[in-house]
Chimera marker file (.cmm) of the C-alpha trace (Angstrom):
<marker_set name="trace">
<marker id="1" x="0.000" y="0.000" z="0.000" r="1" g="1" b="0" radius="0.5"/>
<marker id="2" x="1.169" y="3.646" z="-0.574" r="1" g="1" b="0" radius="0.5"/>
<marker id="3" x="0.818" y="6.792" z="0.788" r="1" g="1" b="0" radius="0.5"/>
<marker id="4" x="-0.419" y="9.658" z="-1.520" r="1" g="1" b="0" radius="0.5"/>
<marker id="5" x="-1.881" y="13.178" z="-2.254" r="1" g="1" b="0" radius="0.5"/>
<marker id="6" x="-4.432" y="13.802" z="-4.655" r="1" g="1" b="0" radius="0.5"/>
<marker id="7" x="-3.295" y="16.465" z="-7.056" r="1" g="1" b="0" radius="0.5"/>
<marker id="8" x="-6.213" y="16.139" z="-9.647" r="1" g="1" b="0" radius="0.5"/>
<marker id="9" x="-9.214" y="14.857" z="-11.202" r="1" g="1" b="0" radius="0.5"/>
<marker id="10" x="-8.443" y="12.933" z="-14.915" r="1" g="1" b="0" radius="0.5"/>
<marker id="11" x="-10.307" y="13.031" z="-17.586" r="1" g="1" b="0" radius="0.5"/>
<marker id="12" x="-11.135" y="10.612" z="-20.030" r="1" g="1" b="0" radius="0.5"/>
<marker id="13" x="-13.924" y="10.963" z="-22.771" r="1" g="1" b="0" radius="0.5"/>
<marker id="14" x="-12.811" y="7.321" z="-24.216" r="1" g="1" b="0" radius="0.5"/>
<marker id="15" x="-11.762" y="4.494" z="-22.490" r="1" g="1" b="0" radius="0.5"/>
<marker id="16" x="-12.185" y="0.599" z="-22.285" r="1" g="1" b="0" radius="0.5"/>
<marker id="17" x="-15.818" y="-0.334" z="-21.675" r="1" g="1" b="0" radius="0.5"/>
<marker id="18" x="-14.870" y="-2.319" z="-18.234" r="1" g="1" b="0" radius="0.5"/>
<marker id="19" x="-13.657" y="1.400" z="-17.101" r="1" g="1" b="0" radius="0.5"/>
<marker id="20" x="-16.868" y="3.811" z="-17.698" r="1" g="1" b="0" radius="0.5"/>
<marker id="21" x="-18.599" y="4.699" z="-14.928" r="1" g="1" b="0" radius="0.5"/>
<marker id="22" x="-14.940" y="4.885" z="-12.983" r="1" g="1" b="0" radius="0.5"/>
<marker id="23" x="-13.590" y="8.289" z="-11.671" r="1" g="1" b="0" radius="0.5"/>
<marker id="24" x="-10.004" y="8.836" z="-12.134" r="1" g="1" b="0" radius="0.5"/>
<marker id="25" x="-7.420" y="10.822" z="-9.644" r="1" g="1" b="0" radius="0.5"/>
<marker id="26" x="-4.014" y="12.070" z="-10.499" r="1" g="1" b="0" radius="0.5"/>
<marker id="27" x="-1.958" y="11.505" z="-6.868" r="1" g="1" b="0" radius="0.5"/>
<marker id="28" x="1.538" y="11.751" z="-5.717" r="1" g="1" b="0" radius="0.5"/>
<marker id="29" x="3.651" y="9.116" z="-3.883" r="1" g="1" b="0" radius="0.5"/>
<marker id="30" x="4.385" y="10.445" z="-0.223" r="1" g="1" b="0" radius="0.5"/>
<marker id="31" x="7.323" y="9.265" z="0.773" r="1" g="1" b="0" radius="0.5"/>
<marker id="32" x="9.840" y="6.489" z="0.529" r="1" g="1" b="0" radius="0.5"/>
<marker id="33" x="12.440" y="5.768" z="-2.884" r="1" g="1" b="0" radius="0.5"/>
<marker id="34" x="8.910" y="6.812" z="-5.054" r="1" g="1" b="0" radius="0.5"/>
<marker id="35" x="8.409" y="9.845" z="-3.733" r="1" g="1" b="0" radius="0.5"/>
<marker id="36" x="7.172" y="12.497" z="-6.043" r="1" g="1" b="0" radius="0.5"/>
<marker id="37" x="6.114" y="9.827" z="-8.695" r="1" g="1" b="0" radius="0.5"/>
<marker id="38" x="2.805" y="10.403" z="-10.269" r="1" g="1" b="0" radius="0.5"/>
<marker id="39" x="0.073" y="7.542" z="-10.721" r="1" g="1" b="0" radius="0.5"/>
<marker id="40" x="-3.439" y="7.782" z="-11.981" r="1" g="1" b="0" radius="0.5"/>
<marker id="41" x="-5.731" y="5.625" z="-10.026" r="1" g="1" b="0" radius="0.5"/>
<marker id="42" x="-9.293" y="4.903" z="-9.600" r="1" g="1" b="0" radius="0.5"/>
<marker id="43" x="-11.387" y="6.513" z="-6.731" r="1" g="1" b="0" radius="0.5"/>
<marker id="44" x="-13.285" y="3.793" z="-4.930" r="1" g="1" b="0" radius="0.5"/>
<marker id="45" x="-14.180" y="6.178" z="-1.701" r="1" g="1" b="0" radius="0.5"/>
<marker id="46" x="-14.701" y="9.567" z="-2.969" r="1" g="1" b="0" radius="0.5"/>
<marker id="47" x="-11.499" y="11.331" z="-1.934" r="1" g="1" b="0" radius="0.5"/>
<marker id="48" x="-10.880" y="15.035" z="-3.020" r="1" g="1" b="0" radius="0.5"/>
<marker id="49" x="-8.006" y="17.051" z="-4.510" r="1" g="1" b="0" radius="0.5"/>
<marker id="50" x="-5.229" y="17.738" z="-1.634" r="1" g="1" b="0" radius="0.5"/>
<marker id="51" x="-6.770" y="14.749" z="0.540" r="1" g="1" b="0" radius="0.5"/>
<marker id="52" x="-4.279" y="12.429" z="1.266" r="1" g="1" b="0" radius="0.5"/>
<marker id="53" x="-4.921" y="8.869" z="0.946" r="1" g="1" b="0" radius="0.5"/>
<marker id="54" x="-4.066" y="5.078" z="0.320" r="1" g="1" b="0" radius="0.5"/>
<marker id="55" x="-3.424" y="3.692" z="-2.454" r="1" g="1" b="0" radius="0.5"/>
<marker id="56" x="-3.023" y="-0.399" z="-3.880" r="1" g="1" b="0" radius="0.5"/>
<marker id="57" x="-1.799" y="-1.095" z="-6.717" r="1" g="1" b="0" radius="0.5"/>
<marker id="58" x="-1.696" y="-3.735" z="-9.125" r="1" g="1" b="0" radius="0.5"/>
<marker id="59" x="-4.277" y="-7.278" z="-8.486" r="1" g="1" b="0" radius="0.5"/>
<marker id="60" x="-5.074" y="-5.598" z="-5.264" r="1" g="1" b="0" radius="0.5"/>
<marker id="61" x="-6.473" y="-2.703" z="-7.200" r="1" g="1" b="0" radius="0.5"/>
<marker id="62" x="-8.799" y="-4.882" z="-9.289" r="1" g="1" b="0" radius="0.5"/>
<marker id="63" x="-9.990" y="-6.808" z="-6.524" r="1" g="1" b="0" radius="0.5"/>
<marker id="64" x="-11.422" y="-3.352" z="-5.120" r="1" g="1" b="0" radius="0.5"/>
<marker id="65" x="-13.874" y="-3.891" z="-8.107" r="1" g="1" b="0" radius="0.5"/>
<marker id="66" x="-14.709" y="-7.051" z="-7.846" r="1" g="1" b="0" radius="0.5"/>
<marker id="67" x="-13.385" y="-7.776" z="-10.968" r="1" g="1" b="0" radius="0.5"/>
<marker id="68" x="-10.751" y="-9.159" z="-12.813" r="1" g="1" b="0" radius="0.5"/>
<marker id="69" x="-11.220" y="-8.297" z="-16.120" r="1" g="1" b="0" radius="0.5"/>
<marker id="70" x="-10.653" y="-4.341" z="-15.847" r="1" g="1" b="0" radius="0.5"/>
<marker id="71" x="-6.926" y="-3.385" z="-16.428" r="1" g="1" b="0" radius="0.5"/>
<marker id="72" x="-6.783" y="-1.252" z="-13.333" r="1" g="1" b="0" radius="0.5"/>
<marker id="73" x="-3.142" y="-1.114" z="-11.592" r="1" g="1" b="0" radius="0.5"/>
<marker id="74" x="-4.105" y="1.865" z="-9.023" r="1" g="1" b="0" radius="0.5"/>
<marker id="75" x="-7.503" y="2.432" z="-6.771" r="1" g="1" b="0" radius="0.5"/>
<marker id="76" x="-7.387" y="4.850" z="-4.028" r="1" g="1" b="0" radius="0.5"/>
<marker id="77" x="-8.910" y="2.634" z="-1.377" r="1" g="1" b="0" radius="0.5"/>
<marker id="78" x="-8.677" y="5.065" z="1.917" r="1" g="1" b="0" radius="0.5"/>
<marker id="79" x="-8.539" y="9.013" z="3.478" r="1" g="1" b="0" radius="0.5"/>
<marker id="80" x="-5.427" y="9.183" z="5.917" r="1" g="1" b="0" radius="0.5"/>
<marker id="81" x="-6.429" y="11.407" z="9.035" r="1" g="1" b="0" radius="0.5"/>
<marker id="82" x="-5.218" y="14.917" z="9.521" r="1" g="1" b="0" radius="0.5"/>
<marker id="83" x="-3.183" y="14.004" z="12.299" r="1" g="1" b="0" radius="0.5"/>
<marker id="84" x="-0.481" y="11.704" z="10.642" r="1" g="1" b="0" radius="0.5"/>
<marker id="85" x="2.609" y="13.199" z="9.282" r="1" g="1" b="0" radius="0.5"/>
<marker id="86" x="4.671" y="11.899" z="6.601" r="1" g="1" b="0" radius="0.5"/>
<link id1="1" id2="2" r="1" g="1" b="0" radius="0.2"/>
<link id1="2" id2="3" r="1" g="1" b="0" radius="0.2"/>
<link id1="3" id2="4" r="1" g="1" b="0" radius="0.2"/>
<link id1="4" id2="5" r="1" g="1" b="0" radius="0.2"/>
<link id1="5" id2="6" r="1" g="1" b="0" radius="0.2"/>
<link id1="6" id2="7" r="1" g="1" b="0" radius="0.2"/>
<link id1="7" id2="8" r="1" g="1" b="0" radius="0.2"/>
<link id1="8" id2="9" r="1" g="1" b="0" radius="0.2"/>
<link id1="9" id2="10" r="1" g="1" b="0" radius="0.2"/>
<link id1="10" id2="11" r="1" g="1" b="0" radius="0.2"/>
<link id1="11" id2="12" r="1" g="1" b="0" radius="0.2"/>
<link id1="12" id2="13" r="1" g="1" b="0" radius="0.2"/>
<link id1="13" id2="14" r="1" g="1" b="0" radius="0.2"/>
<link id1="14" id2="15" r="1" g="1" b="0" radius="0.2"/>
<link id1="15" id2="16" r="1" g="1" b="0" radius="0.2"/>
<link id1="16" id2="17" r="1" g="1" b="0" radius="0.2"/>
<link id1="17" id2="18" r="1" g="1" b="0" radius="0.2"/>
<link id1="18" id2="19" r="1" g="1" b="0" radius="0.2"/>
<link id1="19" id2="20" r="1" g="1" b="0" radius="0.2"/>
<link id1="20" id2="21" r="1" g="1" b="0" radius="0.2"/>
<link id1="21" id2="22" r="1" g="1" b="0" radius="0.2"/>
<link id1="22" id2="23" r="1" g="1" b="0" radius="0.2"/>
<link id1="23" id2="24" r="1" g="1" b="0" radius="0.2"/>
<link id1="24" id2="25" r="1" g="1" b="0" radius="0.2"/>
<link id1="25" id2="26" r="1" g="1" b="0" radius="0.2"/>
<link id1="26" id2="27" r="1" g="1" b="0" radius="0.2"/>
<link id1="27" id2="28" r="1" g="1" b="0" radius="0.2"/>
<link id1="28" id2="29" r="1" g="1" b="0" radius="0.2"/>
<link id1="29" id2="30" r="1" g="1" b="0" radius="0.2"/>
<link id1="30" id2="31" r="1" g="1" b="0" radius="0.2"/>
<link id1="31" id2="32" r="1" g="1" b="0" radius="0.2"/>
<link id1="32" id2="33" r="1" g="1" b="0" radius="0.2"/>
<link id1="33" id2="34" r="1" g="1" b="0" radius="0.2"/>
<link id1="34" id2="35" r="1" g="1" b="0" radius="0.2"/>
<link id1="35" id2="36" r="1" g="1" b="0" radius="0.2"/>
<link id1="36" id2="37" r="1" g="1" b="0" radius="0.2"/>
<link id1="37" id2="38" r="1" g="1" b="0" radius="0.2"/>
<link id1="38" id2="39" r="1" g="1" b="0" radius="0.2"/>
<link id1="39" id2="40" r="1" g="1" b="0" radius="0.2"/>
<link id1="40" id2="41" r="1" g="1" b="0" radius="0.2"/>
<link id1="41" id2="42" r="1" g="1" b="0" radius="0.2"/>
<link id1="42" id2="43" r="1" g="1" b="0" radius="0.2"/>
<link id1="43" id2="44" r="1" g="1" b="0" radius="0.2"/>
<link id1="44" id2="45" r="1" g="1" b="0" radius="0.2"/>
<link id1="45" id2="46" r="1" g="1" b="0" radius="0.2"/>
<link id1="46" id2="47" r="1" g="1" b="0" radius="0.2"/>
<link id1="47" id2="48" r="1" g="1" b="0" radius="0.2"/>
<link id1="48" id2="49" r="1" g="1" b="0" radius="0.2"/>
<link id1="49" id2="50" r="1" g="1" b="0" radius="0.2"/>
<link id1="50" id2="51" r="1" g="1" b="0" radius="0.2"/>
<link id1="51" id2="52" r="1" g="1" b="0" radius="0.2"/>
<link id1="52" id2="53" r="1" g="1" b="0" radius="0.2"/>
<link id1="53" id2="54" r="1" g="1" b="0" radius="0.2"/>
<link id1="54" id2="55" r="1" g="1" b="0" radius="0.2"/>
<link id1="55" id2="56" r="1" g="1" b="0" radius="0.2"/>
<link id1="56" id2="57" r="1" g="1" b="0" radius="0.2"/>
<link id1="57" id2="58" r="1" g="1" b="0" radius="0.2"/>
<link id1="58" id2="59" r="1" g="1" b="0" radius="0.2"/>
<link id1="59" id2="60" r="1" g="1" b="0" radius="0.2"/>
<link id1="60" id2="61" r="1" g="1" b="0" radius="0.2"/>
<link id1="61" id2="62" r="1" g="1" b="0" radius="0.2"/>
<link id1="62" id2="63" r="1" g="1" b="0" radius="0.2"/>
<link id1="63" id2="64" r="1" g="1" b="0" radius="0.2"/>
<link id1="64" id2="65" r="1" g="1" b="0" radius="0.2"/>
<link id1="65" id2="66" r="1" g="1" b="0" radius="0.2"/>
<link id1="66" id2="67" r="1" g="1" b="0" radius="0.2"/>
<link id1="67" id2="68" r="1" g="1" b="0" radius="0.2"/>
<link id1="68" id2="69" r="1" g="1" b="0" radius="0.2"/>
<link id1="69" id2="70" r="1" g="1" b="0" radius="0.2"/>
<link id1="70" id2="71" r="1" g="1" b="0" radius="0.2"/>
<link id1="71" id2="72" r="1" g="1" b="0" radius="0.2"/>
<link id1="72" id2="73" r="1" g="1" b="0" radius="0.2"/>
<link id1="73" id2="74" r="1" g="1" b="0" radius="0.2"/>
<link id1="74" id2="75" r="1" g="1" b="0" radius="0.2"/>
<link id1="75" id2="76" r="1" g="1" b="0" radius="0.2"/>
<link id1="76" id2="77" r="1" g="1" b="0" radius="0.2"/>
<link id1="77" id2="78" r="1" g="1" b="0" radius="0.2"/>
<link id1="78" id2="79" r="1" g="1" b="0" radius="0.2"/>
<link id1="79" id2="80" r="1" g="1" b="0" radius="0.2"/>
<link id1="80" id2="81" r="1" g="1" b="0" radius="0.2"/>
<link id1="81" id2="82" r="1" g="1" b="0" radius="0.2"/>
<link id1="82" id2="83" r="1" g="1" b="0" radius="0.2"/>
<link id1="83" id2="84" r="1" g="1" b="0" radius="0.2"/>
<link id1="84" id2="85" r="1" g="1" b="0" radius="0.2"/>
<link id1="85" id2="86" r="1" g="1" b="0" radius="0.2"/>
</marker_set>
């Protein structure tokens, strides 16, 4: 799991069928040798630019959807409290 910040909301007009309906967040790695690297990754909880949260990445990620079939290698999957510093 990773630690992040939500920079942005992405975009996508076009996109796989298995990924419509799915909001996308641009976040930033807190922390650790990937800190600073970007990832896009798919809001399952409804987290907001400049909220930091958690991230999983690759089967993890799908499993959030219940799904294995949706090439998904990111989904934001929790909101870290105010009170933890990085």
């Amino acid at each position: 799991m990773i630690a992040a910040k939500v920079i942005d909301n992405i975009w996508s007009t076009r996109k796989a069928d298995s990924l419509v309906g799915l909001k996308f967040m641009l976040v930033e790695v807190l922390g650790g040798i990937d800190a600073g690297r970007l990832l896009i990754a798919a809001d399952t909880i409804g987290a907001g630019i400049g909220e930091r949260v958690l991230v999983c990445t690759g089967s993890s990620a799908r499993k959030m959807l219940d799904r294995d079939d949706v090439p998904l290698d990111a989904a934001i999957v929790g909101i870290i409290d105010e009170n933890c510093t990085f």
